[in-house]
C-alpha positions in Angstrom: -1.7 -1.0 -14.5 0.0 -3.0 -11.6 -1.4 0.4 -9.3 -4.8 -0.6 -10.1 -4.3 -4.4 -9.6 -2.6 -3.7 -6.2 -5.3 -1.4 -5.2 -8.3 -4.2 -6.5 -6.3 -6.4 -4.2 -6.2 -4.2 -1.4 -10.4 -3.6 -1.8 -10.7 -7.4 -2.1 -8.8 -8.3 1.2 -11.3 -5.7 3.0 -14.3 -7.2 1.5 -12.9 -10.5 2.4 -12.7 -9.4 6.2 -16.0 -8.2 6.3 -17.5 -10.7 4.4 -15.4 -13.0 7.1 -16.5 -11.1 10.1 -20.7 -11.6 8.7 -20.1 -14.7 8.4 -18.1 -15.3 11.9 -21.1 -13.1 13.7 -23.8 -15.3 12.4 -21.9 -18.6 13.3 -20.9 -17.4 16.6 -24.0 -14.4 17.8 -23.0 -14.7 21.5 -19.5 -13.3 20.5 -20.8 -11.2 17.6 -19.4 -7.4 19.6 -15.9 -9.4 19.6 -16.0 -10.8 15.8 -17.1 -6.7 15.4 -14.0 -5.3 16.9 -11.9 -7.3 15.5 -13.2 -7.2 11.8 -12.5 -3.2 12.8 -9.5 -3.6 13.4 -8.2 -5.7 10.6 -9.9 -3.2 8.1 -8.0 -0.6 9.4 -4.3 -2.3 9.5 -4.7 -3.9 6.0 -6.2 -0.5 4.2 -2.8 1.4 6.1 -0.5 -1.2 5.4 -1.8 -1.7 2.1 -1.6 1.9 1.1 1.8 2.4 2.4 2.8 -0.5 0.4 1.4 1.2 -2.7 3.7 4.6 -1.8 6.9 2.2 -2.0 8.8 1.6 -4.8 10.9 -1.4 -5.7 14.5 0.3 -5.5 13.2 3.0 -2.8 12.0 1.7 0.4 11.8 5.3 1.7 8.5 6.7 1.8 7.2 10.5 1.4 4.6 12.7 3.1 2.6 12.4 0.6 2.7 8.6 0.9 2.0 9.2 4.4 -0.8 10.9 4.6 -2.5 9.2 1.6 -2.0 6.3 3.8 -3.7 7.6 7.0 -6.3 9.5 4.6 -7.4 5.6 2.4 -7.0 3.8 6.1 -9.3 6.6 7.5 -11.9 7.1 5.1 -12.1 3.3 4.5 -12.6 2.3 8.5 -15.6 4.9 9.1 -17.4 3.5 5.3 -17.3 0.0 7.2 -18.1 1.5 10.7 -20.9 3.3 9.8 -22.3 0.4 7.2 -22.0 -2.2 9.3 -23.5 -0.5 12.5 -26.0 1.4 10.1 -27.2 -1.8 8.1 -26.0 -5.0 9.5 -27.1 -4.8 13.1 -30.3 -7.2 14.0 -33.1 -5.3 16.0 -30.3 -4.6 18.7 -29.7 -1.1 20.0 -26.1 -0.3 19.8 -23.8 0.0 22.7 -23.4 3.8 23.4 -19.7 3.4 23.4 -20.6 2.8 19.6 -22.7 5.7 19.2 -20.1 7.8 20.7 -17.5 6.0 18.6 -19.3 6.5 15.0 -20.0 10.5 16.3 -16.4 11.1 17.4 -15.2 9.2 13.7 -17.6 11.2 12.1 -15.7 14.5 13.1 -12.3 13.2 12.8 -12.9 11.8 9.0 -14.3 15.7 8.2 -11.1 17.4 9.9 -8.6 14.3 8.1 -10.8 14.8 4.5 -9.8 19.0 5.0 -6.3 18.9 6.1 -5.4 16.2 3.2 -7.5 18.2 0.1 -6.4 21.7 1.9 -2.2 20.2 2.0 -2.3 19.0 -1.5 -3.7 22.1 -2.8 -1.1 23.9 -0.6 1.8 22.5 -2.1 0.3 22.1 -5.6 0.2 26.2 -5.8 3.4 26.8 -3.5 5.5 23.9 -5.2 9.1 24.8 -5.9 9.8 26.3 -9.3 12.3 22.9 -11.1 10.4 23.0 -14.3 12.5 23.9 -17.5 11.4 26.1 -19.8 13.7 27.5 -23.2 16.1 25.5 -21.6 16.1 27.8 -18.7 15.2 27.0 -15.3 12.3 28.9 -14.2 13.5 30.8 -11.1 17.1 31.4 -11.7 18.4 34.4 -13.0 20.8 34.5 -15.9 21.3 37.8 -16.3 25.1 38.2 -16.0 
């Protein structure tokens, strides 16, 4: 259970920064696109970093592919959820600047292309993974025939 824990801790630092970031923008409106970007920002290094750190194990620093991409998939998918919330619910009567609209349509087409490539490689190497399994006390894949 110490996966889940890390991972609640993870979700809890992001809420933390936008809850932080809220808070900063109505304290400070003048510098409220600022307090934005940099709320942004912070969401996206502690959902990478954080999911990298899940991928490493105590006695193996080295990480995987897999543990890779999961990483850039959770920082991703977890950057355009607060992108588009915030911009979508959170902003005052204000129009948006169009970098922003052009930013969340962009985002938008880069989370669809990220969401196929990581489903369509896992299901890739789940059918074409190498045949180590034991079976009868045979490997599967060798011949014995001698």
């Amino acid at each position: 259970m110490k996966l889940r824990s890390d991972i609640h801790k993870i979700g809890w630092m992001i809420f933390g920064i936008v809850l932080a970031g809220f808070l900063l923008q109505a304290w400070q409106p003048k510098k409220s696109n600022n307090i934005f970007a940099l709320m942004m920002v912070l969401v996206g290094i502690v959902s990478f970093y954080g999911a990298i750190g899940l991928g490493v194990g105590v006695k193996d620093s080295n990480l995987s592919k897999t543990d890779i991409r999961l990483a850039i998939t959770v920082s991703i998918i977890s950057f355009y959820l607060v992108l588009v919330g915030t911009t979508s619910f959170f902003v005052n009567d204000r129009a948006l600047p169009d970098i922003t609209n052009t930013l969340i349509t962009h985002f938008t087409n880069i989370v669809g292309v990220v969401i196929v490539f990581y489903f369509g490689t896992v299901a890739y190497e789940t059918v074409h993974k190498p045949a180590t399994t034991k079976t009868e006390g045979n490997e599967v894949g060798t011949d014995n025939s001698s």
